[in-house]
N, C-alpha and C positions, 0 to 999 in steps of 0.2 A: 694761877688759874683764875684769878678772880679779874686781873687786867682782860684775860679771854674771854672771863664772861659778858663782859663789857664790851664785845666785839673786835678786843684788839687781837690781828690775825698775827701778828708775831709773838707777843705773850705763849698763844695757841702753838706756836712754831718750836718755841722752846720748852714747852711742856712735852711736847713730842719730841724734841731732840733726847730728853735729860727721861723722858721712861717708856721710849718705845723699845730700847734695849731688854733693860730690867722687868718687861710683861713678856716680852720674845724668849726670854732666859726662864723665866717661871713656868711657862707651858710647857718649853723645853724640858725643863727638870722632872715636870708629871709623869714625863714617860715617854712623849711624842715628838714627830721627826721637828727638824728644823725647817722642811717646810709649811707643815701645818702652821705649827709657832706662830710663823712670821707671818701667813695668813689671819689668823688669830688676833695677834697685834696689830696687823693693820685696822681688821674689821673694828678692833677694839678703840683706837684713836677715832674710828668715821665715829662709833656711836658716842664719843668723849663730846665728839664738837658740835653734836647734836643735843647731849644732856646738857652741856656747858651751864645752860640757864635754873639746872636742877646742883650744881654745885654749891655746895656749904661750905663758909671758913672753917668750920668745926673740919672737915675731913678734911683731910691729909690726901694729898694727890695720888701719891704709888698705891697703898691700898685700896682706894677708889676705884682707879684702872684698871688694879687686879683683878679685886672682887666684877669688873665688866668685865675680862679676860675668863673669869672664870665661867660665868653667864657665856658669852659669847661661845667659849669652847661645845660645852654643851649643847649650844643650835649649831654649832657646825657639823661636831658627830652628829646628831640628831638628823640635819638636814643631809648628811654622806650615806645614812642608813637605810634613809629614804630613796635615796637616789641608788640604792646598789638593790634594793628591794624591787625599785621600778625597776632596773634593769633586767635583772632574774624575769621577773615576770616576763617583759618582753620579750626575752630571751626562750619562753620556754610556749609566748601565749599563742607561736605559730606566723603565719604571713600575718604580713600588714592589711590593714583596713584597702588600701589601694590595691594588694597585690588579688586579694579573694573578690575587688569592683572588676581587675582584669579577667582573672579566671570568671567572672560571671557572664563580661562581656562575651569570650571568646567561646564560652558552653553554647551562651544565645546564640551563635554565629553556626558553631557545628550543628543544633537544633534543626536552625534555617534552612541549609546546607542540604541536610536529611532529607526532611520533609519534602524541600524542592525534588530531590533527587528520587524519592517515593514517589511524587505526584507525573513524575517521568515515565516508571514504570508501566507497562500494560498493566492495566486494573488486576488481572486473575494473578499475576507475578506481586504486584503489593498485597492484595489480598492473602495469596500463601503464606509470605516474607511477615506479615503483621500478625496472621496468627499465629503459624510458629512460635514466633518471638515474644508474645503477650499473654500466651496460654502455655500452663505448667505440663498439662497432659502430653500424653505422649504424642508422637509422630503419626502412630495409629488411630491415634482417637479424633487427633485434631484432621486427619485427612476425611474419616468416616463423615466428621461434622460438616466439611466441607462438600462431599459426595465426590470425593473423586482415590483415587487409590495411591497407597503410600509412596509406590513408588513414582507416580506423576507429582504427588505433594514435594516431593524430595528433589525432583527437577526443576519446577516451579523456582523452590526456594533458591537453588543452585544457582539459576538462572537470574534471580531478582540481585541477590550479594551479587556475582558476578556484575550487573549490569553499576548497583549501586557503588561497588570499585573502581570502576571503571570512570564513572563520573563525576564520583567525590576526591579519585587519587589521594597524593599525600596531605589534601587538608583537612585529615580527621587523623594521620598519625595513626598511632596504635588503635583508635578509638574505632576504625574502620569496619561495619559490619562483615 
């Protein structure tokens, strides 16, 4: 290790050859698959040849690696937990950011649609069609309000959805007055 520390990339070569086995096999033994393991081990040689310059003659190579094997394991669960966390959420937090820009798009579009198709109307047919549709009271009360009698309020309105069907067809789908 100490030739490695020194830059030399074979020394490195064979430090990896003689204990990437033996840190693969130790993960292994904790309980977990072979391919975590070897995940593990790998990540564990990248961060070897990045501490290189933190290496002491006093430490002994395999335990050194391990004890990083053992570090390393713990950001991998760590970082798997997170990642199955994020999932869930995503999983559960509904449409995407894009798909609720589409649905917003296409509300505006039926909005439009509407309105255009209202302002088509004979004014007395949107006028019935709007208060119907805006005022909770009854059909009696909203006709009174208007001075004309329930059952011409009720033609009116018949008359406006018909017309508004007819012009909007199937680009409002279910949403069709």
């Amino acid at each position: 290790m100490l030739r490695a520390k020194g830059g030399d990339r074979s020394a490195f070569a064979k430090v990896y050859a003689l204990g990437w086995e033996p840190v693969r096999r130790a993960v292994e033994s904790a309980g977990f698959d072979r391919s975590l393991a070897e995940d593990v081990a790998q990540e564990t040689f990248v961060k070897l040849w990045f501490a290189k310059e933190s290496y002491s003659p006093a430490l002994r190579v395999l335990p050194w690696a391990r004890t990083i094997a053992r570090r390393t394991l713990i950001d991998v669960l760590r970082r798997r937990r997170t990642e199955r966390a994020v999932a869930r959420t995503l999983e559960t937090a509904g449409p995407s950011p894009s798909a609720s820009v589409d649905a917003s798009i296409d509300a505006r579009r039926r909005v439009r649609a509407v309105e255009e198709s209202m302002r088509a109307l004979p004014p007395s047919q949107a006028r019935a069609l709007a208060a119907v549709a805006t005022n909770a009271a009854s059909l009696s009360d909203v006709a009174k309000e208007l001075g004309e009698s329930p059952v011409a309020l009720r033609l009116r309105v018949h008359r406006a959805r018909a017309a508004l069907r007819s012009r909007l067809g199937d680009s409002l789908g279910a949403a069709a007055p």
